[in-house]
C-alpha beads as a LAMMPS data file, in Angstrom:
LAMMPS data file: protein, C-alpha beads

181 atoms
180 bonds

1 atom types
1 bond types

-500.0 500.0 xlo xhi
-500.0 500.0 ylo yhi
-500.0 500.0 zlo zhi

Masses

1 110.0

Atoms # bond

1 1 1 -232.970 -489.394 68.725
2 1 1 -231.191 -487.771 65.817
3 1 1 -230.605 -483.427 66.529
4 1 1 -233.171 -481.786 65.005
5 1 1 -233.265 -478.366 64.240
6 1 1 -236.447 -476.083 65.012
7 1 1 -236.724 -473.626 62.637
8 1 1 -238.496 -470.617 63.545
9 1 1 -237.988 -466.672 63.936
10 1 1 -240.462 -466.722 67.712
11 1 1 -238.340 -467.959 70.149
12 1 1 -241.833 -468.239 71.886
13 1 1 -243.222 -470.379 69.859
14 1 1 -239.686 -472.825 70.267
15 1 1 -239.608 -472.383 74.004
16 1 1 -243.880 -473.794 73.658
17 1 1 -242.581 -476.604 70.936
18 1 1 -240.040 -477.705 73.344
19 1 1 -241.822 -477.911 76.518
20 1 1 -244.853 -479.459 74.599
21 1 1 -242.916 -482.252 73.086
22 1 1 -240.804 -482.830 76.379
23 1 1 -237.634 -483.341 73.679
24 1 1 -234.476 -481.243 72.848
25 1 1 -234.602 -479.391 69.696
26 1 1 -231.921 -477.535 68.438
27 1 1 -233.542 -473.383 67.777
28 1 1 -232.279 -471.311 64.715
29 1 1 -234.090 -468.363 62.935
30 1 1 -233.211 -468.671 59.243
31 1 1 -235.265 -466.490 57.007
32 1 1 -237.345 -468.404 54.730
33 1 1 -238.842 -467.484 51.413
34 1 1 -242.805 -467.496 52.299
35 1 1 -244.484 -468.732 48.880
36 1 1 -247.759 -467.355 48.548
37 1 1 -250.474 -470.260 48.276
38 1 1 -253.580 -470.942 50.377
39 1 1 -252.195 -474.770 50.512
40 1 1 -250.580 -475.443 53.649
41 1 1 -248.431 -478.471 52.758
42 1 1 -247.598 -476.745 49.749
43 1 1 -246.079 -473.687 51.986
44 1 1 -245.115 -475.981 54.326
45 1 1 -243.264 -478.615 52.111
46 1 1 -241.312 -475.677 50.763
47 1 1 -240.142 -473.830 54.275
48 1 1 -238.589 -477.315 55.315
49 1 1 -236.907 -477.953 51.712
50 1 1 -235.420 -474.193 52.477
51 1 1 -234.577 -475.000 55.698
52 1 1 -232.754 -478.039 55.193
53 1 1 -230.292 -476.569 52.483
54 1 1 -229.587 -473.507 54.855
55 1 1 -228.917 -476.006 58.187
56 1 1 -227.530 -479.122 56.067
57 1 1 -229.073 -481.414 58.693
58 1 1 -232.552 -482.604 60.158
59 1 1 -234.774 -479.827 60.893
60 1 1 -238.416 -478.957 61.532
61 1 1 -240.839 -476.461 60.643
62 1 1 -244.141 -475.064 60.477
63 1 1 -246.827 -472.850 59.598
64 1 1 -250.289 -471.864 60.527
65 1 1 -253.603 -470.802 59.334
66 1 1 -257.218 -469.217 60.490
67 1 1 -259.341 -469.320 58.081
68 1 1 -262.738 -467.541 57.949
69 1 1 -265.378 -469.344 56.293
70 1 1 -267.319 -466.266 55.097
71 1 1 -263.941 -465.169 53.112
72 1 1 -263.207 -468.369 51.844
73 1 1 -260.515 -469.326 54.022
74 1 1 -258.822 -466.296 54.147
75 1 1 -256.855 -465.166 55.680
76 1 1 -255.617 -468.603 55.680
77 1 1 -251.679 -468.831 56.118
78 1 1 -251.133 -465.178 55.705
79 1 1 -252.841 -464.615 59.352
80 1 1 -249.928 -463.418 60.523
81 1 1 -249.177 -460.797 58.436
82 1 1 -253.106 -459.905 58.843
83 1 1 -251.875 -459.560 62.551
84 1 1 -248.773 -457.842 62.075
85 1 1 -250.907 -454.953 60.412
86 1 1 -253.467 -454.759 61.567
87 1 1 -255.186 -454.001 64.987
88 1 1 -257.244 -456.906 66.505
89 1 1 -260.434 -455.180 66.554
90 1 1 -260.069 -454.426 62.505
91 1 1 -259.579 -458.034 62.095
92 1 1 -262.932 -459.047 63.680
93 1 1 -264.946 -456.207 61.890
94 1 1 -264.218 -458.174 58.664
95 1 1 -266.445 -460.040 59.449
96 1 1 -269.253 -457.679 60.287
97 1 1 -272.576 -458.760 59.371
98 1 1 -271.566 -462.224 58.532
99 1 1 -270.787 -465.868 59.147
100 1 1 -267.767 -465.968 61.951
101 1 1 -266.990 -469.591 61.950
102 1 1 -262.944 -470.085 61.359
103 1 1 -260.635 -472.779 61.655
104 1 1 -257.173 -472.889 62.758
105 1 1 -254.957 -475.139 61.276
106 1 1 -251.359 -475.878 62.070
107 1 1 -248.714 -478.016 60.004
108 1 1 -245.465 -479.069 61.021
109 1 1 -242.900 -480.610 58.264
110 1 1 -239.888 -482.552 58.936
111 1 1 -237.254 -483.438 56.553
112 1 1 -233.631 -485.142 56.864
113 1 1 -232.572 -484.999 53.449
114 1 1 -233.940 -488.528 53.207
115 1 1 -237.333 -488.342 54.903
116 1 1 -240.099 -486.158 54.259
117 1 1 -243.017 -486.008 56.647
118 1 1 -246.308 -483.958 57.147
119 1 1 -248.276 -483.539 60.677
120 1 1 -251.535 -481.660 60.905
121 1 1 -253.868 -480.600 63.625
122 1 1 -256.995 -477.981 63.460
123 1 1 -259.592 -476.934 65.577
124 1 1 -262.905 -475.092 64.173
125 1 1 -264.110 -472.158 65.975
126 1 1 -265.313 -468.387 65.568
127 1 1 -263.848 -465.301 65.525
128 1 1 -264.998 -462.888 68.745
129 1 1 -266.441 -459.958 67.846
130 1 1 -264.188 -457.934 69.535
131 1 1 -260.421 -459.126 70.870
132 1 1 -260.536 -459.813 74.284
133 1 1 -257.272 -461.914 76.769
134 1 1 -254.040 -461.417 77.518
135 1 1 -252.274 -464.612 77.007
136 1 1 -250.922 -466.327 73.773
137 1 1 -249.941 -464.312 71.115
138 1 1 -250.248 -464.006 67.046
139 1 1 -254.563 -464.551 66.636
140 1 1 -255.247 -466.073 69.917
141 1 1 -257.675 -462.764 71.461
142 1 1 -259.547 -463.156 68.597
143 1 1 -260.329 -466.912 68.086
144 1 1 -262.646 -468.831 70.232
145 1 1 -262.149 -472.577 70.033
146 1 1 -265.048 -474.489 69.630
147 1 1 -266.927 -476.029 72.688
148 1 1 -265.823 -472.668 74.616
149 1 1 -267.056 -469.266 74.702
150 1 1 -264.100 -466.936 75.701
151 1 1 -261.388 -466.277 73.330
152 1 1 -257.671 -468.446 73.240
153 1 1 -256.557 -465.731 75.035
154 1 1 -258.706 -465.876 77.652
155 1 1 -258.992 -469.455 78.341
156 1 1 -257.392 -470.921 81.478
157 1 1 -253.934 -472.757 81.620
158 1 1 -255.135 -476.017 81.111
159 1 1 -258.240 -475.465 78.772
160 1 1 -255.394 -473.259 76.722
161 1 1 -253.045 -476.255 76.848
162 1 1 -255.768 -478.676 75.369
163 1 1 -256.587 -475.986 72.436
164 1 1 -252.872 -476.183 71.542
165 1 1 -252.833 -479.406 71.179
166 1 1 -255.574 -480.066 68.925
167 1 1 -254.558 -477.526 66.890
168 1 1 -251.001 -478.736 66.639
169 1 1 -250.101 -481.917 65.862
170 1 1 -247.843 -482.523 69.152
171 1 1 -248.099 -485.997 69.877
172 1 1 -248.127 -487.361 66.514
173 1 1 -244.855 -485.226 66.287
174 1 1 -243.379 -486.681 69.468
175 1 1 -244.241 -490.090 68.740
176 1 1 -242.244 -489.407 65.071
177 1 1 -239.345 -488.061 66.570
178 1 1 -238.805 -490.874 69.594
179 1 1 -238.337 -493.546 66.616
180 1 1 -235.915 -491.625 64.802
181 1 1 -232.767 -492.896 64.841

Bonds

1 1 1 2
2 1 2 3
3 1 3 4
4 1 4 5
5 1 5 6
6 1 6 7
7 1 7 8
8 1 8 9
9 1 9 10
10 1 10 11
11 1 11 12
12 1 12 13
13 1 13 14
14 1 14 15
15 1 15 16
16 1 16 17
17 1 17 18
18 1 18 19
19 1 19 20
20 1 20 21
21 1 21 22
22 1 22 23
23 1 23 24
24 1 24 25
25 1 25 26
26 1 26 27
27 1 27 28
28 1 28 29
29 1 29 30
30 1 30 31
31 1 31 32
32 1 32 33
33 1 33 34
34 1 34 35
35 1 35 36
36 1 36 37
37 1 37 38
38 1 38 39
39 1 39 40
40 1 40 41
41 1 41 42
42 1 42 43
43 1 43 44
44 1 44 45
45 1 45 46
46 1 46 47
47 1 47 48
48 1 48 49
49 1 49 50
50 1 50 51
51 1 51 52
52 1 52 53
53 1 53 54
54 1 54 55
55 1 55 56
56 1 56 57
57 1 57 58
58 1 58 59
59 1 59 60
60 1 60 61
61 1 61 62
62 1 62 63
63 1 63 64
64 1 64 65
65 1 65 66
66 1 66 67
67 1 67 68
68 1 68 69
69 1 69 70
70 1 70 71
71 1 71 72
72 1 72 73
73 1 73 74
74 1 74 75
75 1 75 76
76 1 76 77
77 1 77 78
78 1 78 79
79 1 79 80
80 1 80 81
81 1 81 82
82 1 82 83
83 1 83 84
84 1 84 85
85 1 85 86
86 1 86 87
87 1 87 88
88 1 88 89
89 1 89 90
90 1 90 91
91 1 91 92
92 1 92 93
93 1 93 94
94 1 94 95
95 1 95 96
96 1 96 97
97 1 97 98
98 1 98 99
99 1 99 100
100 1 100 101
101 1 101 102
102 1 102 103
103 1 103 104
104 1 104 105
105 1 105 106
106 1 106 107
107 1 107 108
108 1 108 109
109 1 109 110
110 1 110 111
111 1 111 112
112 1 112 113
113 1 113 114
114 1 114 115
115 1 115 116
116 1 116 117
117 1 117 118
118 1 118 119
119 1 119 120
120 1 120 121
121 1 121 122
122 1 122 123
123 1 123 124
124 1 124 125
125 1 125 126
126 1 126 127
127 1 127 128
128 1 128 129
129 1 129 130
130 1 130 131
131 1 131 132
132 1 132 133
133 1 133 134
134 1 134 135
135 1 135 136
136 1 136 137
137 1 137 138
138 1 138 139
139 1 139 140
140 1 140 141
141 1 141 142
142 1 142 143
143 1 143 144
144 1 144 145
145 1 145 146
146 1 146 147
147 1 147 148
148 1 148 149
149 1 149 150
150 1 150 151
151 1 151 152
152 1 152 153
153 1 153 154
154 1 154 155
155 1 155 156
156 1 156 157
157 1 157 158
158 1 158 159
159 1 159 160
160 1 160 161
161 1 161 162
162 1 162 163
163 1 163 164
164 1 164 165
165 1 165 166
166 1 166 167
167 1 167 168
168 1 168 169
169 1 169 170
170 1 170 171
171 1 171 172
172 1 172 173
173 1 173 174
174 1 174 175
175 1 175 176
176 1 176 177
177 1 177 178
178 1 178 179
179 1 179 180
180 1 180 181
């Protein structure tokens, strides 16, 4: 397999990626421009273009989104600023009053100079009406995965390991990188 490099600022979210994909990634946190779109390839297409002229080699990125139905997909990719700024609780009064269904979407993008590939996973859900766990991080005490009734964050280790992967693309991703040569 060709060294890739994982670009991301969470050093969580690498140390998850890596033990997820059972691989060797290379880590580096290179600030990236963030365009401002509700597309996810779009976003994510231009993170990994950035990335690859900072690292001059094979790298990987992604992005993710929650999106509430009742807001029209918003907050979409800019979740995490949403929870950056926000207290959990504030977050699931937006939707007050109306529909809480949400989806969570994740999108990893690989490019090599040469190759340029997309992987996407989602999961639909709701949005608790108050935050409520203490495991994960970024949105996970305040989205409940469909087919459960507890929040990410409260879910146990395995239940919380099969949310992760339907929402990211992690064997589609593995099964990529392994033919790389």
């Amino acid at each position: 397999m060709k060294e890739i490099t994982y670009i991301t600022g969470n050093q969580h979210k690498a140390d998850y990626l890596a033990k997820y994909l059972e691989l060797k990634l290379l880590h580096k946190k290179v600030d990236l421009d963030e365009i401002q779109s509700l597309d996810l390839k779009k976003i994510v297409k231009h993170k990994v273009r950035q990335a690859f002229d900072a690292v001059k080699g094979p790298v990987l990125v992604e992005d993710t989104t929650l999106e509430f139905k009742a807001l029209g997909g918003l907050p979409g990719p800019f979740i995490k600023y949403f929870v950056e700024q926000m207290p959990p609780e504030d977050i699931c009064s937006l939707l007050n009053g109306r529909d809480r269904s949400a989806t969570a979407r994740c999108m990893f993008g690989y490019f090599d100079g040469e190759k340029e590939t997309f992987f996407e996973g989602s999961i639909n859900g709701s949005i608790a009406e108050k935050p409520a766990g203490d495991i994960g991080y970024g949105f996970d005490k305040i989205f409940i995965p469909e087919g459960f009734s507890v929040t990410r964050a409260e879910l146990n280790e395995e239940d919380h390991k099969n949310v992760y992967l339907k929402i990211k693309p992690i064997m589609q991703l593995k099964d990529f990188l392994l033919k790389l040569k």
